[in-house]
Every structure is written in C-alpha cells, then in structure tokens.
LUMNUTI-904824 format. One record per atom (N, C-alpha, C, CB): x, y, z. Coordinates in steps of 0.2 Angstrom, whole numbers, padded with zeros to 4 digits, always signed. Glycine has a CB too. Example, Ala and Ser with C-alpha at 12.3 -4.5 7.8 and 13.67 -1.06 7.14 Angstrom:
residues 2
+0066-0028+0039;+0062-0022+0039;+0066-0016+0039;+0057-0022+0045;+0064-0011+0035;+0068-0005+0036;+0064+0000+0039;+0070-0003+0029;
END
This chain:
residues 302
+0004-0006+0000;+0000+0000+0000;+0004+0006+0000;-0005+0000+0006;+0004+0011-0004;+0005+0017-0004;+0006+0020+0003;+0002+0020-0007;+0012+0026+0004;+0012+0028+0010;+0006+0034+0009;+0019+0030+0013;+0004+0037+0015;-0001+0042+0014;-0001+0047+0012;-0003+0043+0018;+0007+0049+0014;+0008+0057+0012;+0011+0056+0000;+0018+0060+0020;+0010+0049-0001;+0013+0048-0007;+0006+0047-0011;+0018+0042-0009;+0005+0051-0017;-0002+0051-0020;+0002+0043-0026;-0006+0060-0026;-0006+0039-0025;-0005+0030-0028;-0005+0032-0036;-0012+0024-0025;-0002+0027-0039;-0001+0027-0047;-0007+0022-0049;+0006+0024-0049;-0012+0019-0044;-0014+0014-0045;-0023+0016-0049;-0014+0009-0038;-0025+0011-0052;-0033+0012-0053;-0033+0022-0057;-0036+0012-0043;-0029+0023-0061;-0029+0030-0060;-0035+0032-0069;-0018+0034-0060;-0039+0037-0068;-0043+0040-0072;-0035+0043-0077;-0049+0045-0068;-0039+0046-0083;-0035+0048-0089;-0034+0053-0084;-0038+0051-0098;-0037+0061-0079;-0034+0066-0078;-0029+0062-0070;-0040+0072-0077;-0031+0059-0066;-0029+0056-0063;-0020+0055-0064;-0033+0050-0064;-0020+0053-0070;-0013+0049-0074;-0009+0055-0076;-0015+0043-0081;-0012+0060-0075;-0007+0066-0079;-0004+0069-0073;-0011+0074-0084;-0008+0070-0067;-0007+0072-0061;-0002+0068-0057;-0013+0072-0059;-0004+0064-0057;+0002+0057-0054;+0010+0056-0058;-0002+0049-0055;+0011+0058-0064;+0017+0059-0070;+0019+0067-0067;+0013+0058-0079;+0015+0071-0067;+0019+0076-0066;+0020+0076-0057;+0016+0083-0069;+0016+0074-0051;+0019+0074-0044;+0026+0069-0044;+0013+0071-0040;+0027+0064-0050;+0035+0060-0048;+0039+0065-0051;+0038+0053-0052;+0040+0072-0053;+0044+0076-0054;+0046+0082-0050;+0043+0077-0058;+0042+0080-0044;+0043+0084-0039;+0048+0085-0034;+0039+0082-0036;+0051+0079-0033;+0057+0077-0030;+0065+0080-0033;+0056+0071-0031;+0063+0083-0038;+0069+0082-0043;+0074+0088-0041;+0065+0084-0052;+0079+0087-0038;+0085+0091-0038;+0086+0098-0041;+0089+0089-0041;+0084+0098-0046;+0085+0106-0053;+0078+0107-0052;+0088+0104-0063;+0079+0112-0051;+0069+0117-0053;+0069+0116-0060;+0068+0128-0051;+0076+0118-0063;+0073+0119-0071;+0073+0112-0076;+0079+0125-0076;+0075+0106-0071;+0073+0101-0073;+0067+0098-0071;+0078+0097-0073;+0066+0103-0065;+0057+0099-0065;+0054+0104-0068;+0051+0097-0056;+0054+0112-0071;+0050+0114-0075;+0049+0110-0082;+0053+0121-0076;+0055+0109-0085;+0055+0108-0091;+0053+0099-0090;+0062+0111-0094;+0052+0095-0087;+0049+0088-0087;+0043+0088-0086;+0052+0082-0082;+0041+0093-0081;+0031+0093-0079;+0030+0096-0084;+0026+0097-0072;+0031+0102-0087;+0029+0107-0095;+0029+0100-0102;+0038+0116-0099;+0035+0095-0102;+0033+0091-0106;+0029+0086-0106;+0037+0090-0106;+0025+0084-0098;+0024+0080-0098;+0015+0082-0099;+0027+0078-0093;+0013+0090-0097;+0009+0092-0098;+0006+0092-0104;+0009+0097-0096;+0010+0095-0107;+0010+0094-0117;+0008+0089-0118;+0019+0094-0122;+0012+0084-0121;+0013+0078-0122;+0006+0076-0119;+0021+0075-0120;+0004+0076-0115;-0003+0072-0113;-0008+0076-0115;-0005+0071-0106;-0008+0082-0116;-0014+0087-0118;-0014+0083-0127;-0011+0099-0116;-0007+0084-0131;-0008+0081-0137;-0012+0074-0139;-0003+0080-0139;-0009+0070-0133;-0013+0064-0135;-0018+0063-0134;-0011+0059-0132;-0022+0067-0127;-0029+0066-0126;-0034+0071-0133;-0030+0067-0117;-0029+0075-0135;-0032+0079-0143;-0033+0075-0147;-0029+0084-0148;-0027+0071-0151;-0028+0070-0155;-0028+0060-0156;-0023+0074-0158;-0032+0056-0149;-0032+0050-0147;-0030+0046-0151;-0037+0049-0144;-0022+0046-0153;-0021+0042-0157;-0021+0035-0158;-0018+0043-0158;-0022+0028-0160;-0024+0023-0161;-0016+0019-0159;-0029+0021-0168;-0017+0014-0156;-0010+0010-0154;-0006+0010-0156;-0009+0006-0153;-0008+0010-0166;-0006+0007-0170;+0000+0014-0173;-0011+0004-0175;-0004+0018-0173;-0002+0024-0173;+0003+0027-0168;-0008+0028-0172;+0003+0026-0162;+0008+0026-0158;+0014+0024-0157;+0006+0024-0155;+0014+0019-0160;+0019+0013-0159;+0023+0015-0167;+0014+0005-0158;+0018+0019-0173;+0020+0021-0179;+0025+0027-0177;+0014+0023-0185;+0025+0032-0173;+0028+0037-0171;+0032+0038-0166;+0025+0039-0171;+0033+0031-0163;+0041+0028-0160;+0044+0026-0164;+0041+0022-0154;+0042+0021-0169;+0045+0018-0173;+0049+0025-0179;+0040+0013-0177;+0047+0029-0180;+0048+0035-0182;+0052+0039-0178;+0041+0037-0184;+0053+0039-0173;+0059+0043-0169;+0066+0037-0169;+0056+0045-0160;+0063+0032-0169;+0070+0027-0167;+0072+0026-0175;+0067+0017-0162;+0068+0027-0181;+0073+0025-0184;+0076+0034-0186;+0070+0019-0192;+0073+0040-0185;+0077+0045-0186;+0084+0046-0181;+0073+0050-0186;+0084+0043-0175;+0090+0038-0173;+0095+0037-0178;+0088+0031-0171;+0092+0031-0178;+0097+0023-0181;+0100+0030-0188;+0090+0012-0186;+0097+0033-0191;+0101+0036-0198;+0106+0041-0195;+0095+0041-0205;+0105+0043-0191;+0110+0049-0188;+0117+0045-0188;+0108+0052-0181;+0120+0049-0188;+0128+0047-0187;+0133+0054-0188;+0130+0041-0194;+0139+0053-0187;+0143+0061-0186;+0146+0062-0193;+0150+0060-0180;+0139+0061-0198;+0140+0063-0204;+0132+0066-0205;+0145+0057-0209;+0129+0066-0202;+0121+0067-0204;+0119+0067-0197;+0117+0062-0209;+0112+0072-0195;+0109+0073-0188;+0102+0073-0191;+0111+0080-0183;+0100+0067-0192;+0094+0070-0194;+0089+0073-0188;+0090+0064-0199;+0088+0071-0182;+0086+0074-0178;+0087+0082-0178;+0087+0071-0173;+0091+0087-0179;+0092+0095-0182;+0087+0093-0187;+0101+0097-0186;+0087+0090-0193;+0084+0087-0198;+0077+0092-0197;+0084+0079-0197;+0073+0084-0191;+0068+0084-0189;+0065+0094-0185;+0067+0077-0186;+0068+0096-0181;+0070+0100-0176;+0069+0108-0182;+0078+0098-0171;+0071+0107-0188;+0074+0111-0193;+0065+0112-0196;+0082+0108-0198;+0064+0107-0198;+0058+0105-0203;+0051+0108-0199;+0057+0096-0205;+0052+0107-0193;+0046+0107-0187;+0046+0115-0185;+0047+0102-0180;+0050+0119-0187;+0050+0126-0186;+0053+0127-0177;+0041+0129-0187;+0055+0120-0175;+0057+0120-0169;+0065+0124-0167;+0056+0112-0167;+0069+0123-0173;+0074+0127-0171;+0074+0135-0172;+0078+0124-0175;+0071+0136-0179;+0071+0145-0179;+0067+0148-0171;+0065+0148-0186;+0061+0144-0168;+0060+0148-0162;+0065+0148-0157;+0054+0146-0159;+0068+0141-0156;+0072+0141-0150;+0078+0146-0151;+0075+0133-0149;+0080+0149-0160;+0085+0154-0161;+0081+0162-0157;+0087+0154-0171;+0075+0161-0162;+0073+0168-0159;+0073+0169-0153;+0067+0169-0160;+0071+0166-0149;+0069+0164-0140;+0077+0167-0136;+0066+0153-0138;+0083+0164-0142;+0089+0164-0137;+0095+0171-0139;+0094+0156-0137;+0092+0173-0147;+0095+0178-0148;+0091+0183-0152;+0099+0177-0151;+0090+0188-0147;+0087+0190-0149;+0093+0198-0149;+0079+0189-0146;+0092+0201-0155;+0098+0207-0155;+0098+0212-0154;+0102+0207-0160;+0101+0219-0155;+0099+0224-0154;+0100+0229-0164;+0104+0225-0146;+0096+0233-0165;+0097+0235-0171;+0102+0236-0173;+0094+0238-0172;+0105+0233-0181;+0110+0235-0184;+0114+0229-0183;+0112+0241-0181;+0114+0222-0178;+0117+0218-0177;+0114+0212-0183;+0118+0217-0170;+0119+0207-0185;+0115+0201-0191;+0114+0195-0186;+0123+0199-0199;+0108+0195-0189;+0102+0190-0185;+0105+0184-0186;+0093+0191-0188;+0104+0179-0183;+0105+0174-0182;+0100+0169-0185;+0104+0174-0176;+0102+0162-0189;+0096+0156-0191;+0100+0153-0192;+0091+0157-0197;+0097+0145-0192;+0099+0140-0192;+0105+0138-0191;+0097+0138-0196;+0107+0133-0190;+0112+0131-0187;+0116+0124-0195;+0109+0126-0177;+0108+0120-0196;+0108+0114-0201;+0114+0110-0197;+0109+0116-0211;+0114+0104-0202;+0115+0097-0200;+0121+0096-0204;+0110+0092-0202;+0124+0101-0205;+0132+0099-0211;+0138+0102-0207;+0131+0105-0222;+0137+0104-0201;+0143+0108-0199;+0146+0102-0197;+0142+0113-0194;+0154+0104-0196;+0158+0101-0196;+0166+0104-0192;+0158+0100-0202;+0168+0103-0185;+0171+0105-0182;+0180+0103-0184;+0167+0103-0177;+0183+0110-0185;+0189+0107-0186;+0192+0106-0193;+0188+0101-0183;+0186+0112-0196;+0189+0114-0204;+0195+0117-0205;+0183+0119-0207;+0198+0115-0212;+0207+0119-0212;+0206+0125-0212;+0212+0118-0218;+0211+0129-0208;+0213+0134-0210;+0214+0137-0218;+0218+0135-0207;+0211+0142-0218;+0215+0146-0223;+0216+0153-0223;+0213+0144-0229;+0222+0157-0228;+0222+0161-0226;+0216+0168-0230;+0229+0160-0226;+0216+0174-0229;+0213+0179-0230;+0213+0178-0240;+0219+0186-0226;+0209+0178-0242;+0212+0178-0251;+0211+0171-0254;+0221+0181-0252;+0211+0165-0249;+0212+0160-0252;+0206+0156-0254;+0217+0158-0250;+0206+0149-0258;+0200+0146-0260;+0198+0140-0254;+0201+0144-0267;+0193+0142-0254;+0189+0134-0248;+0185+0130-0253;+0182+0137-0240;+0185+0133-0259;+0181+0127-0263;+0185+0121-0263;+0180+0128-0270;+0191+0121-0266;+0197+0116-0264;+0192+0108-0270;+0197+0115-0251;+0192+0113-0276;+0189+0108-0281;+0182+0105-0280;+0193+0103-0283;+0176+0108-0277;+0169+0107-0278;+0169+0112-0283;+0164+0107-0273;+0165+0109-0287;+0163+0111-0294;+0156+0116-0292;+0161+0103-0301;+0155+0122-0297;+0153+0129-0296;+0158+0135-0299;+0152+0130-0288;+0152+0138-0299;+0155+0145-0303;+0158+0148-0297;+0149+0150-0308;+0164+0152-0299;+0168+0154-0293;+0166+0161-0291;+0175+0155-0295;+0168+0159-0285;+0163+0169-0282;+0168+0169-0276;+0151+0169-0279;+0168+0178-0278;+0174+0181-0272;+0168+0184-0265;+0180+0189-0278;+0170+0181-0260;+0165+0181-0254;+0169+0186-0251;+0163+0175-0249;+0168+0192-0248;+0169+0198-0243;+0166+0201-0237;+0169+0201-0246;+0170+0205-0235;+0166+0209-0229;+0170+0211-0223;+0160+0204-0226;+0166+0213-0216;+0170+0214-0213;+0166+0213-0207;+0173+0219-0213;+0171+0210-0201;+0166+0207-0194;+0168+0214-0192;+0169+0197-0189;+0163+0218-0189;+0163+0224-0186;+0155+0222-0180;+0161+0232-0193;+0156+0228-0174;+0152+0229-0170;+0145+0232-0173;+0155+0232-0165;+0141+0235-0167;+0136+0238-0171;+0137+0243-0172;+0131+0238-0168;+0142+0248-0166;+0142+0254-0167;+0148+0254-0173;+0144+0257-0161;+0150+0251-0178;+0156+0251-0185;+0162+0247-0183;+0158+0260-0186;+0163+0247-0175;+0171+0247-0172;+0173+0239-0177;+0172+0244-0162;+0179+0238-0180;+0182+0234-0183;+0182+0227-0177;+0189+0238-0184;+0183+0223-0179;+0185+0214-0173;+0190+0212-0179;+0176+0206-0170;+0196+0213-0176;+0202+0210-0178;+0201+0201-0176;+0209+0213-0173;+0205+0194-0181;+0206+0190-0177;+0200+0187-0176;+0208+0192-0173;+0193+0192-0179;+0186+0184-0177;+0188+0179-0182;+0177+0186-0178;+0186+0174-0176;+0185+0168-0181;+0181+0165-0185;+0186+0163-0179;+0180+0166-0192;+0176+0164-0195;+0175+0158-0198;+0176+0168-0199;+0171+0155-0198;+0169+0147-0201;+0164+0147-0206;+0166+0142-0195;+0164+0146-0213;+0160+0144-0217;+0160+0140-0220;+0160+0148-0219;+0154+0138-0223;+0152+0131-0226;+0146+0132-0232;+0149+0126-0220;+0146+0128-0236;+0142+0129-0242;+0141+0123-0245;+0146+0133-0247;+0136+0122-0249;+0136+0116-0252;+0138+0120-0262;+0127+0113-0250;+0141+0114-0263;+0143+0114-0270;+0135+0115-0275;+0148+0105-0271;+0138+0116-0283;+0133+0117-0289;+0126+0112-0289;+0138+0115-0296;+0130+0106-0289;+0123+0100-0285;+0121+0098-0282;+0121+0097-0284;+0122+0103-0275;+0118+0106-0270;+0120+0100-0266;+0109+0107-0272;+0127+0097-0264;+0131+0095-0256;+0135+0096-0256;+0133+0090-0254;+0135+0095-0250;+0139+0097-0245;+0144+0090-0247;+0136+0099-0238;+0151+0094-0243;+0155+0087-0245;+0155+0082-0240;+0161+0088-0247;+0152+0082-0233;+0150+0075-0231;+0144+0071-0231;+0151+0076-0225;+0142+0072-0237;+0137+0070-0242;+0138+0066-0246;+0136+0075-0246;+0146+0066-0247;+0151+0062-0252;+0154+0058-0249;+0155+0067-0257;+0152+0050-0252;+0155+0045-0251;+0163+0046-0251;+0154+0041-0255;+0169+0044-0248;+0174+0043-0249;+0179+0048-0251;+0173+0039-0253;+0176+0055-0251;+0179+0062-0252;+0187+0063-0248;+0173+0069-0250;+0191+0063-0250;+0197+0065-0245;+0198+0071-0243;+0203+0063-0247;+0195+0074-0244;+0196+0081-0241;+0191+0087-0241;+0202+0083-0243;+0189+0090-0236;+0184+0093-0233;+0185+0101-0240;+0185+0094-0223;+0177+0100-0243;+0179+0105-0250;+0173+0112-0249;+0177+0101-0259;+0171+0117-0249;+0169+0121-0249;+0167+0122-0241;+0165+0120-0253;+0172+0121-0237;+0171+0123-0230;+0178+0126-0228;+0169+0116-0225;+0180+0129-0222;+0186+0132-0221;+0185+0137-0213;+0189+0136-0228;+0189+0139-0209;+0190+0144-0206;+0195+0149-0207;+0190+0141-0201;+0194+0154-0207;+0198+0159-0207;+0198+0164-0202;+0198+0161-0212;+0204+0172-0200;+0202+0175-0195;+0202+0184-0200;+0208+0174-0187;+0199+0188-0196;+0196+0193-0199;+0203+0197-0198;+0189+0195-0196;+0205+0203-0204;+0211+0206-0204;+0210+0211-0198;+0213+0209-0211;+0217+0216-0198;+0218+0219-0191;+0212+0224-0194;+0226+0223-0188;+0209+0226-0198;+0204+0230-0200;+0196+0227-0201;+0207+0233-0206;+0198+0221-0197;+0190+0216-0198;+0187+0215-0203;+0184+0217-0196;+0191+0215-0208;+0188+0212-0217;+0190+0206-0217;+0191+0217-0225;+0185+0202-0222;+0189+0195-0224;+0187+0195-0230;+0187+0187-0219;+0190+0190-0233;+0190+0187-0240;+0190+0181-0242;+0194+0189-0243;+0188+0178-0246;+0191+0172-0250;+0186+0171-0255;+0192+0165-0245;+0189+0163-0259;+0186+0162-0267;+0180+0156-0264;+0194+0158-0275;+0177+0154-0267;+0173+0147-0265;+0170+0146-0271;+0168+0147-0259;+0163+0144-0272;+0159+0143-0279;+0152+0146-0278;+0159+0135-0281;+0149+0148-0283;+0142+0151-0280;+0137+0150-0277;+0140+0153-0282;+0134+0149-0273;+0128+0143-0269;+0123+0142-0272;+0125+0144-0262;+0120+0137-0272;+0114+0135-0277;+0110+0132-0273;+0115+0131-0282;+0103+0132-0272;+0096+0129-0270;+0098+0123-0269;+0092+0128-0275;+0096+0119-0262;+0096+0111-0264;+0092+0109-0259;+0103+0106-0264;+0089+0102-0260;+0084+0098-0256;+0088+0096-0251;+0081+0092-0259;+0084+0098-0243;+0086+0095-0239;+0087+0088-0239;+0084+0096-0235;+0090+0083-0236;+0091+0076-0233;+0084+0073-0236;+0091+0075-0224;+0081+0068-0238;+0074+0068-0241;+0074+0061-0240;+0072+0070-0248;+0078+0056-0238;+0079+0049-0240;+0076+0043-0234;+0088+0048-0241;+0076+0050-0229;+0075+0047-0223;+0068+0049-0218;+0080+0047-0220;+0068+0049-0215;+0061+0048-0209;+0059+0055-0209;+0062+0046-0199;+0063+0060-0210;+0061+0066-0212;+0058+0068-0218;+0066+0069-0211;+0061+0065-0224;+0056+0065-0231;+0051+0063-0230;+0058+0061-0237;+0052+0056-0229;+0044+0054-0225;+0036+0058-0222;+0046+0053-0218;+0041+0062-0219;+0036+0067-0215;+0035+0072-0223;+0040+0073-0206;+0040+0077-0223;+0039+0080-0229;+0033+0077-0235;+0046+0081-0232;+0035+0072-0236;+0029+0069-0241;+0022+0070-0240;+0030+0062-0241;+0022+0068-0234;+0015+0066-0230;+0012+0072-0232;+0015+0065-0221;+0016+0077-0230;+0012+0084-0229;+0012+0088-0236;+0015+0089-0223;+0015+0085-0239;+0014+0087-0246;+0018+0095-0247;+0003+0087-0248;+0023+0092-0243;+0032+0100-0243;+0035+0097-0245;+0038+0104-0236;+0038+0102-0251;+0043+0103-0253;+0050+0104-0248;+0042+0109-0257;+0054+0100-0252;+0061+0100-0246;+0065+0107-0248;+0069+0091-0247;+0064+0109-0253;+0071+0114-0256;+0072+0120-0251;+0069+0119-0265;+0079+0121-0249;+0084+0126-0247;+0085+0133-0253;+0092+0121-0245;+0083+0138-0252;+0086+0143-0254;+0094+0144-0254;+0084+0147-0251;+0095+0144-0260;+0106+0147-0261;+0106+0151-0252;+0109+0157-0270;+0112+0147-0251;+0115+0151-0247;+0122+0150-0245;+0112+0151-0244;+0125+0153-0240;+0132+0149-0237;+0132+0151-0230;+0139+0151-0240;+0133+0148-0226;+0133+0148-0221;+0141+0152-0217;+0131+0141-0220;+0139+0155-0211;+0143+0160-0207;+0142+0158-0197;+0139+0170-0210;+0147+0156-0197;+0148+0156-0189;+0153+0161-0188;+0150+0149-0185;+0151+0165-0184;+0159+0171-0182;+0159+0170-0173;+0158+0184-0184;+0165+0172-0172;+0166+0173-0162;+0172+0177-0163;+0167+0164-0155;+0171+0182-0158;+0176+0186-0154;+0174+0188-0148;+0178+0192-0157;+0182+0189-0144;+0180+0189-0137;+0176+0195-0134;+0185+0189-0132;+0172+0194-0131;+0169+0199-0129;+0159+0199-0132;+0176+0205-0130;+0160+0195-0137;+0152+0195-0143;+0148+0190-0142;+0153+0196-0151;+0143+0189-0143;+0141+0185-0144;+0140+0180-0151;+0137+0187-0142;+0143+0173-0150;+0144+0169-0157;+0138+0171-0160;+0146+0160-0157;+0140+0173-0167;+0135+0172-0174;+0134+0167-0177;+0136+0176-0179;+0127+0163-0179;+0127+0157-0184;+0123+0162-0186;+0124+0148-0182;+0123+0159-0192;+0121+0164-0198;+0119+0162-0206;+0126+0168-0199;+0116+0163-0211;+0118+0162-0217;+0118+0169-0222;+0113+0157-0219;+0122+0167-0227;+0119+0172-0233;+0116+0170-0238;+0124+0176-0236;+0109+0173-0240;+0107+0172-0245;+0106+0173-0251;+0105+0171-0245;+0106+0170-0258;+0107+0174-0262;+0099+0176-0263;+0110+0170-0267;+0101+0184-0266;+0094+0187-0270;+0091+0185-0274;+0094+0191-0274;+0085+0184-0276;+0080+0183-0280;+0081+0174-0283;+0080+0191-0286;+0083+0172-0278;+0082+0165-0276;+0074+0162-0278;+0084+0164-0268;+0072+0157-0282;+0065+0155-0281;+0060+0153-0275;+0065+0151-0285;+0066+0150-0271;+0063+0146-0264;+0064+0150-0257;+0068+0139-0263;+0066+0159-0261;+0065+0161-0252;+0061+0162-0247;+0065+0165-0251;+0054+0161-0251;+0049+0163-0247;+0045+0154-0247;+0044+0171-0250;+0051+0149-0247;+0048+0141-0244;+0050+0138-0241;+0046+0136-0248;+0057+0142-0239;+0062+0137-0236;+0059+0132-0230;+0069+0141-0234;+0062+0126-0231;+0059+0120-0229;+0061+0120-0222;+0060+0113-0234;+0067+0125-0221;+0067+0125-0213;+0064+0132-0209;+0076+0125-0210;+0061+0136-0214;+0060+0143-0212;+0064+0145-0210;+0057+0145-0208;+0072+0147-0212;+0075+0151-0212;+0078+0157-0212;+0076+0149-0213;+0074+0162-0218;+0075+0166-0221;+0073+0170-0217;+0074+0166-0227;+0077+0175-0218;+0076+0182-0214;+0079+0188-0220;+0083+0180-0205;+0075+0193-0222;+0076+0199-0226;+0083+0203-0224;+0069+0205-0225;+0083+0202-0219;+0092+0206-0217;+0096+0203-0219;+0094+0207-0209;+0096+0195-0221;+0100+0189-0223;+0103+0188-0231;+0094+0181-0222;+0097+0191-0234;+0098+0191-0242;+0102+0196-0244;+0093+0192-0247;+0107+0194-0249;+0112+0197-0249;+0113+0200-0258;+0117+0193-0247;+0114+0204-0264;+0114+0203-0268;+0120+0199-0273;+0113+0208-0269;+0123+0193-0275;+0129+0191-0277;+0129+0193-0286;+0129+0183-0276;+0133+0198-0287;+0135+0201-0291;+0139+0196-0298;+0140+0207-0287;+0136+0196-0303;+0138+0195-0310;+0143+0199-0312;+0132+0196-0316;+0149+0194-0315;+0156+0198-0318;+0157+0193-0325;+0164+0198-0312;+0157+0198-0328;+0162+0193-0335;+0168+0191-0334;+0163+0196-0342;+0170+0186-0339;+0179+0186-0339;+0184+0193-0338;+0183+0183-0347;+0187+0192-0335;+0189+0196-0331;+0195+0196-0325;+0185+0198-0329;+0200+0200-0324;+0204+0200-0318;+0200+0203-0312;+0210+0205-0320;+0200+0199-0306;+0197+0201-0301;+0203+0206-0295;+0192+0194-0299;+0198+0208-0293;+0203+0215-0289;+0209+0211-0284;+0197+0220-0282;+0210+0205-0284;+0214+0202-0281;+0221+0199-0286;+0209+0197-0278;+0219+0200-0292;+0224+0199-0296;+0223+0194-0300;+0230+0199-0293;+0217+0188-0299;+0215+0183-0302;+0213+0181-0308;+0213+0181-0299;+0213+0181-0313;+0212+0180-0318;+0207+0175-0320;+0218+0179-0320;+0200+0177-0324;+0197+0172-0326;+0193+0172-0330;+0194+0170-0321;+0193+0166-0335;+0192+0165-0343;+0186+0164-0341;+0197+0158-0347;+0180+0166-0337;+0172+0160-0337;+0170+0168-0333;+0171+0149-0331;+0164+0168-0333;+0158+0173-0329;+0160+0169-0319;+0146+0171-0334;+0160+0176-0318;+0162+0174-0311;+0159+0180-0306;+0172+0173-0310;+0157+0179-0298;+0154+0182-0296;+0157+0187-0287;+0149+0176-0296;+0154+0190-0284;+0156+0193-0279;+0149+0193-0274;+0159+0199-0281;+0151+0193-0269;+0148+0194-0263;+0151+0198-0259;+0146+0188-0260;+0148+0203-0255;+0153+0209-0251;+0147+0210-0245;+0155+0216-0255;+0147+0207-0239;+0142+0207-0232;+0147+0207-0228;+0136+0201-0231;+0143+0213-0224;+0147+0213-0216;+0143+0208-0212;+0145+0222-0211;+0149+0208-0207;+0144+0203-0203;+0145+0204-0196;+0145+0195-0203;+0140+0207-0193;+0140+0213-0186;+0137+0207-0181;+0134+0222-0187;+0142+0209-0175;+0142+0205-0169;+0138+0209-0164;+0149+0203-0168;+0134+0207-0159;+0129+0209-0155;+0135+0207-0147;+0121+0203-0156;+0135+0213-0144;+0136+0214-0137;+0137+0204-0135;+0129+0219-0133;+0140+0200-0130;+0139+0196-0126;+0134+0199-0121;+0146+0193-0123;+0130+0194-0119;+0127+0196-0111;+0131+0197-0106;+0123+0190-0107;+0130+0205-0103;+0132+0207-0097;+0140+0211-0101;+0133+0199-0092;+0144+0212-0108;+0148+0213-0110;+0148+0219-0112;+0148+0210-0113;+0154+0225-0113;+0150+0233-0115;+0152+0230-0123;+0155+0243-0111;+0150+0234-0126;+0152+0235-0135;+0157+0234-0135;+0151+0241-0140;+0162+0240-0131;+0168+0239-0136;+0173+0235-0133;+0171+0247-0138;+0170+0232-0128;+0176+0224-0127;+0179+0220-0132;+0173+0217-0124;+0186+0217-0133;+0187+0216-0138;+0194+0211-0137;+0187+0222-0141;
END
C-alpha cells in the first residue's frame, strides 16, 4: 500500500494519470529540470488526449523517432533534420537571440557543420575543387556601433553546384567548400569558393517521410553559411542568401530572414581585384557581418 503522504499510481482515471506523472517530478533536484519535465509532460498528454491516437499509430511514431536515430551518425543529424523542418529550431534561435538593431540576426544552425575545418588564409580558396562557378566572398566582422574585430574567427560552409555538401560524399578525402579563417587587423575577410545553389534537404529518410506526408517541398534557398566569435560578442550562426532565389519565401526550414539576403554580383571574364584572372563569368559577394554585445559585455570589449 502506498504511504499516505505519497499520491498512488494505481486504478488512475486519464486526468488522474497526468497528475500522478507530473507529482514524480517533484522530487527532482534542478527546478529547471522539474520545469522543463512537468511542461513536457503536460504537453505531451494534452496532445494525446487531442488527438487520441490509435495504438497502431503510436507505436508508428516511436518507430519513427527510433529509426530517425538509427540514420544519424557524425556525418548526418537527422534529428536537427527533424527540429529544422518542425520550425522547432528557428523559435528556439529567436527565443535565445534576440539582438539589438543593426546587429546580423541569427538562423539556423543545419546538420552539415563540421568541427575542425582547415585553415586558410585571408584571399584564399575553400572550394578546394567542388565544382561551381567561382565567387569572391567579402566583408567585414565589425560591432554595431562600426568598431572593426580583428582576429574573429570565421567558419564557413556551403554546399557545392549540386547542391552538397561534402560530407554528403562518399569517400571524399578532403573537406571542400568549407574552411575557417580570422578577420584582418581591419575586420575584413575574403576568400574564393563557388556560388551557392538551391538544394533539397536530406529527403531519403524519416524526415522526407514526414515532408511527403504533408505534401512540402524540401528545397533550401542558395545560401552559405557564417559562424563568427570574438571575445567579448556573442557567437553568430548565420547564413547568406542569395537574391531573388526562387525558394525564399519556402524554405523548408524557415530560415530566411530579409536582413539575410544578400545581392551576389555577375562579372564577365575578367581580372578580379585580387589579381586573379578568369576565362568564365564569375561572381562577388561583399556582407558585413556585425556581432551583438555578449550578455552582461559593453560593445567595445574586444
């Protein structure tokens, strides 16, 4: 028998059973892990008793979490995946950065990053032979108020002409349209890559699945992706996009953000201002990329 002062699990009615799930989280050490386990547990029962799914059904949508599991691996997340598709990640960006005007907003993180990309220097290429039309990427990591950041470390990534990334690619020896670099003592950076192109997200797995069902389109708008940090700021995940893209206003993660689109500039053959020489039409991009105070941090820490 239950002790007296412990409410019983036994015999319990549907409200009964929500009540009794969230009183075993009572006990719990961390407030903000008994906030965040009774708010789940609340949910998660309010859904089921909405939408009273059939066993079969249930048991379809375990099976459906366990095999977006089993596909993950440290070359693919499809859980980001799922988190990306569900509009679950742009809120949790909004919710944690939210900036002050004049600083470049923050979106998606996606499932292609990759820790521990090569250096390179200021000027040089990270396409490193993914095929695409070449485009010279610019800018300068500055505060809000203009001040230069020497030294931020910039990380970018892109997916190649047909639209992957290169841990996408079987057997690739070496990591191609990605790279880190740091921002000159005047906070401009540079380098070559290839121009970003549209592509479908991951579609092969539990997540297409879903997409299907609901009758979405997977396509990503062109873009390239931007993480910066300097001491004293708060890290930027970021993208740029290209202009008058077809899929900006569908992207399949909600992504896009108007401060995000950038225009990438058409050049014929031509010497480019770096001294490079090129027999084919080739392109530019030139975006600042302004960093937002750290919490508790003044501006001009550095």
């Amino acid at each position: 028998m239950s002790a007296p002062d412990q409410p019983t699990t036994r015999n319990l009615s549907d409200e009964a059973l929500t009540a009794a799930v969230l009183a075993s989280f009572e006990q719990a050490d961390s407030p903000r892990f008994k906030q965040i386990a009774q708010s789940l547990v609340r949910h998660l029962h309010a859904f089921v008793a909405e939408v009273e799914p059939t066993e079969q059904e249930w048991v379809a949508a375990i099976d459906f979490l366990t095999r977006t599991g089993q596909i993950s691996d440290d070359r693919r997340q499809e859980f980001i995946l799922l988190s990306d598709v569900l509009g679950v990640s742009m809120l949790v960006i909004g919710i944690n950065h939210r900036v002050p005007d004049g600083a470049t907003e923050s979106t998606v993180f996606g499932p292609f990053f990759v820790a521990g990309a090569p250096e390179v220097e200021n000027g040089g290429d990270i396409a490193a032979g993914a095929p695409g039309v070449p485009c010279l990427m610019s800018g300068r990591v500055r505060s809000v108020d203009g001040t230069p950041l020497p030294g931020a470390v910039i990380d970018v990534w892109q997916a190649d002409e047909a639209g992957f990334y290169d841990v996408q690619y079987a057997g690739l020896e070496q990591p191609r349209g990605r790279a880190q670099l740091r921002s000159r003592t005047d906070g401009s950076f540079s380098f070559w890559s290839v121009l970003p192109t549209a592509y479908p997200i991951p579609n092969d797995g539990p997540v297409g699945e879903l997409l299907r069902a609901a009758a979405r389109g997977p396509m990503r708008p062109a873009h390239v992706h931007f993480m910066v940090s300097a001491p004293g700021y708060a890290t930027l995940i970021t993208h740029v996009f290209v202009a008058g893209d077809e899929h900006l206003d569908s992207d399949a993660v909600f992504g896009v953000k108007a401060s995000l689109i950038a225009p990438f500039e058409r050049h014929e053959a031509a010497v480019a201002p770096d001294g490079r020489a090129l027999e084919e039409p080739w392109y530019t991009l030139d975006y600042d990329l302004v960093l937002a105070p750290a919490p508790g941090a003044q501006e001009d820490q550095r």
